[in-house]
N, C-alpha and C positions, 0 to 999 in steps of 0.2 A: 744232487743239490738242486733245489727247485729256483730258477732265477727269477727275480722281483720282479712284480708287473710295470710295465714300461707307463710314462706320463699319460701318452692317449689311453690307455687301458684303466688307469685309474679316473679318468674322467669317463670314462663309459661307464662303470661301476656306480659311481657317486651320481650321475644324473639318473639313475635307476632304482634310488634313495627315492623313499617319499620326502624326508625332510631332510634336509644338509645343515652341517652345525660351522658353524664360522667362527672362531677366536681372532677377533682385535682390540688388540692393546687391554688386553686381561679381561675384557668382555664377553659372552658366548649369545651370538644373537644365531635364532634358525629363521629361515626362511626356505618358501617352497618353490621348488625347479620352476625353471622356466615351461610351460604347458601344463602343470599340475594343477588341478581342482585347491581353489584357497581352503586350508582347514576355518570349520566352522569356528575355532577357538581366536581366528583372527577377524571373524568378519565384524560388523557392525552387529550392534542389538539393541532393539527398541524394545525399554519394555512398557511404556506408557505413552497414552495419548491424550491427551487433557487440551480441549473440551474433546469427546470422541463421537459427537454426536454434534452437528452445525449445518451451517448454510456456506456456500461458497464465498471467500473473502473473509471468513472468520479466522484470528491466528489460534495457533494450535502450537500448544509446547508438547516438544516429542522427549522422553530421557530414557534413559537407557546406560550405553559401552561402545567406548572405540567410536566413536565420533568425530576423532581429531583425523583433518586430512578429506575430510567431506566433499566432494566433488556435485553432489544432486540430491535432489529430496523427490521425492515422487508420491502422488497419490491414485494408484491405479498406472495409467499409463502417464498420468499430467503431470510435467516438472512442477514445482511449487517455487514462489519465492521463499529463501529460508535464511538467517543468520544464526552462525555457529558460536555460542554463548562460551562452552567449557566442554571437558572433552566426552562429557554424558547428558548435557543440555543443547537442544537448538532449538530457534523459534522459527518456525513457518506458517506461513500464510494458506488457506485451502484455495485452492485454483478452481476454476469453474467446471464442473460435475456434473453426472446425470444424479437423481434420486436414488439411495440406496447406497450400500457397504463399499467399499474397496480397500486394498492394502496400502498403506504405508511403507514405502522403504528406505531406505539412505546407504549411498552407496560411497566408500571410500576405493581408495590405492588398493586397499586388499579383496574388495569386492563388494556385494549389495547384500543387504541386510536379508534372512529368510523371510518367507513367506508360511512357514508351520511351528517353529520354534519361538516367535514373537508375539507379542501381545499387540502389531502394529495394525489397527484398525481402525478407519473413520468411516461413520454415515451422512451423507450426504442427506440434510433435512430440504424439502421442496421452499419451505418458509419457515417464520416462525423463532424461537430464539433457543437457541445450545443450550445446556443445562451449563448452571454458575455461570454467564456470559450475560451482556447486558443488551447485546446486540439480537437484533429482529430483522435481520435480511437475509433475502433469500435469492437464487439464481432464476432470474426470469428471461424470457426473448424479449430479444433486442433492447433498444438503453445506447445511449450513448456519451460522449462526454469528450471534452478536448478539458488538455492544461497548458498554463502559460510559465516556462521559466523569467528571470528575473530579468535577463536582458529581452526581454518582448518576444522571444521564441515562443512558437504554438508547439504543442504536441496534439493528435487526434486520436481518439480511440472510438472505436465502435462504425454507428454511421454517420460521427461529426466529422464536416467539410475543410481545409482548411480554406481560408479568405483571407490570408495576410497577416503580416506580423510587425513589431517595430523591432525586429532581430537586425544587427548590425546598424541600426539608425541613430542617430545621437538623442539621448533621456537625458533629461535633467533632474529622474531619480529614477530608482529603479520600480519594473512593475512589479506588483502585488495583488491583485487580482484580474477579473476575467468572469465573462458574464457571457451567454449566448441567448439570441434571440428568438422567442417563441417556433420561429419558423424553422430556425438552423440555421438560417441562408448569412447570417453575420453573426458577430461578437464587440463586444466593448472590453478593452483594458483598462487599468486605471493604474497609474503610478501615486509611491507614495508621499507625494506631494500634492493628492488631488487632481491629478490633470487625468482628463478620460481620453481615450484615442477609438475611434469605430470603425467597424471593418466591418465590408458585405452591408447586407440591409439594416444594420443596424445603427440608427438615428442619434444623434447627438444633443441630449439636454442638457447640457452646462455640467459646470469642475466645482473643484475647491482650488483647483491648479491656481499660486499667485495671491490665498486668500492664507488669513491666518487658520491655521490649526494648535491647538492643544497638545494632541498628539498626532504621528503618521497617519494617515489613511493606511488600511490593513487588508482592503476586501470590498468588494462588490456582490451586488443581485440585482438582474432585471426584474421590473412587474411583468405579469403572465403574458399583459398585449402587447410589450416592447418600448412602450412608448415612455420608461421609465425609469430609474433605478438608483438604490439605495449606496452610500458610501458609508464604510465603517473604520473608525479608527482605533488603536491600540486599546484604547480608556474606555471604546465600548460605546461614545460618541457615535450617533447615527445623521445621517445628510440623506436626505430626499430629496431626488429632483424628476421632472416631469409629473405624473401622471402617479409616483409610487408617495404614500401616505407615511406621516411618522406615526411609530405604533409606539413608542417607548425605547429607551437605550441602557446601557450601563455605566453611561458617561457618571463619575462623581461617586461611585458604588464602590466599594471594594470588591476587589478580581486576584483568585488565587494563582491567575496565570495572565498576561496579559490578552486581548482579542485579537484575532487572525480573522476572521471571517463571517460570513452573511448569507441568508441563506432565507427566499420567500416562499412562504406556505400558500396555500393555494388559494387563487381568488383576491391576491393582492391587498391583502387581510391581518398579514403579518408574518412574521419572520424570526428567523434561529440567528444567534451569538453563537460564534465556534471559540473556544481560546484554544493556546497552542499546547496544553496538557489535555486536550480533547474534549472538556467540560461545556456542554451545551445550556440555552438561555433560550429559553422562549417568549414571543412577546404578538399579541394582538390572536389572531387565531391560530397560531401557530403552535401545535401538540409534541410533545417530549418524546422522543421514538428512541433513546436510548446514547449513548455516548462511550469515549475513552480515557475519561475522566478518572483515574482512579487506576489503569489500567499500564502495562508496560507496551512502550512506546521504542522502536530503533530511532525514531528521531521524531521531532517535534509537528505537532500541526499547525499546515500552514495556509490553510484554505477548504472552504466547506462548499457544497454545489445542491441544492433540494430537486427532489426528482421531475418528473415532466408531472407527476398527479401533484405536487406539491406535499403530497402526503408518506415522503422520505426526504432523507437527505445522503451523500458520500462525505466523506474527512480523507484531506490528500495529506499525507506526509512532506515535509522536506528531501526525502529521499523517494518519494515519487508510490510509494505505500496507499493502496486505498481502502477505505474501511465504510462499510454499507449499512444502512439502517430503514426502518419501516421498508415501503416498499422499492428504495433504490438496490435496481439489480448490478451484481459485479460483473464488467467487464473484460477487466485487465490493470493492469499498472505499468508502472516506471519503476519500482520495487526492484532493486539489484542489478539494474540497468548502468550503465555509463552513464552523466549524464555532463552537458559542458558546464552547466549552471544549476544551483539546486531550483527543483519546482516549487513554484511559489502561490498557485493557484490549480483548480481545479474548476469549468463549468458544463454546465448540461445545456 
């Protein structure tokens, strides 16, 4: 009579199993040995990428299988910011990139999506605008840009300095935008109640702080020489002071979203309406370079920044998301970050 394999002997067996079948409580789940190669039947799969062709900073909806459980999104070697929609939908953001193709992949608990069995492929465009996207930016050198949270915290990206903040100092509203000055060397915030606060070389021309308003103050822009800058409120209301001109506003208009922000076009000439559904307004010399109006949003806009030529502008999200147009190059974000306070502004 041949005697039963003893317990260690059945567990030698059973790890020499490619798959082990487990019953609980009238369930039969398999799953693979501990050191085993994941079967492909469990990994992730992308099978689209839409837009698959952009500039870095454009979002990109990925769909596919087995997406729940998502840990990273990658494009080539670059993590991506991404949120996880449904368990065959995510949305991510393209990270900054060289020119030219790379893979796509996402990688869960069970492991990282292939690189031959998928259809997961973006091209990284030098400029210029993704096919069906409304957007026209592209990754260029250098660019910079700081954002301000709502308790006067600075954040700095790129080669903006910081110079001070009104973080832990008592407001008597909270801030809502952020402006920097020709040089870099300072910034102005503005709370929405109008009151401007200036930090570094940046020169103080009067508030709205104390005076009446209609609606909040929403957003700020310096003029190109510093010596200037516009205040905008919810209604689309524009405030010029120093040196910066009124071109026109949206105060009295109807607005399908209400205004977040300000934004001057080059030569002090005139300037961009942001609202918080991303819906852009141009006014005096100021040219339409494209928007997220219309478009799906992780959260709303809260602040807009036009580039050093004047001839782009960024849209920051409340969740710290940035989105590029004409010629503003993407840097980075706040996008998926911790943050203590949501960002409420974004400037260059």
């Amino acid at each position: 009579m041949t005697a039963s394999p003893s317990r260690s002997e059945w567990r030698g067996r059973l790890a020499s199993l490619s798959v082990v079948v487990v019953a609980v409580a009238g369930f039969v789940v398999t799953a693979a040995p501990a050191g085993a190669n994941p079967s492909p039947n469990y990994l992730p799969f992308i099978s689209s990428v839409t837009p698959a062709t952009g500039p870095a900073g454009v979002g990109v909806v990925l769909k596919g299988y087995r997406f729940g459980g998502v840990t990273s999104v990658t494009f080539g070697s670059r993590p991506a910011f991404f949120t996880f929609l449904k368990h065959d939908v995510i949305d991510a953001v393209a990270p900054p990139g060289p020119t030219g193709t790379v893979t796509v992949t996402v990688t869960t608990s069970a492991g990282t999506s292939g690189t031959t069995a998928n259809r997961g492929r973006f091209t990284y465009t030098a400029s210029g605008t993704p096919p069906g996207s409304g957007k026209s930016a592209g990754p260029t050198a250098g660019g910079s840009y700081l954002m301000s949270a709502s308790d006067g915290g600075i954040f700095t990206f790129g080669n903006a300095r910081y110079r001070g903040s009104m973080g832990g100092r008592h407001l008597n509203a909270p801030i809502v935008g952020v402006a920097e000055t020709s040089t870099g060397k300072g910034y102005w915030l503005v709370a929405s109640d109008g009151g401007v606060f200036a930090f570094g070389n940046a020169p103080y021309k009067g508030s709205m702080g104390g005076r009446h308003l209609n609606a909040p103050i929403v957003g700020m822009a310096a003029t190109s020489d510093s010596l200037g800058y516009w205040l905008v409120a919810s209604d689309g209301g524009v405030f010029a002071f120093g040196d910066a001109t009124y071109k026109g506003s949206m105060g009295g208009r109807h607005l399908n979203a209400p205004i977040v922000g300000i934004g001057e076009a080059s030569t002090n000439n005139g300037y961009w309406l942001v609202a918080s559904d991303g819906g852009i307004f141009a006014f005096g010399s100021a040219t339409y370079k494209g928007s997220m109006g219309g478009r799906h949003l992780n959260a709303p806009i809260v602040g807009m920044a036009a580039s050093a030529t004047g001839n782009g502008y960024r849209l920051v999200a409340s969740d710290g998301g940035v989105f590029c147009f004409g010629d503003a190059p993407y840097n980075g974000s706040e996008g998926g970050h911790h943050l203590n306070a949501p960002v409420v502004a974004i400037g260059i």
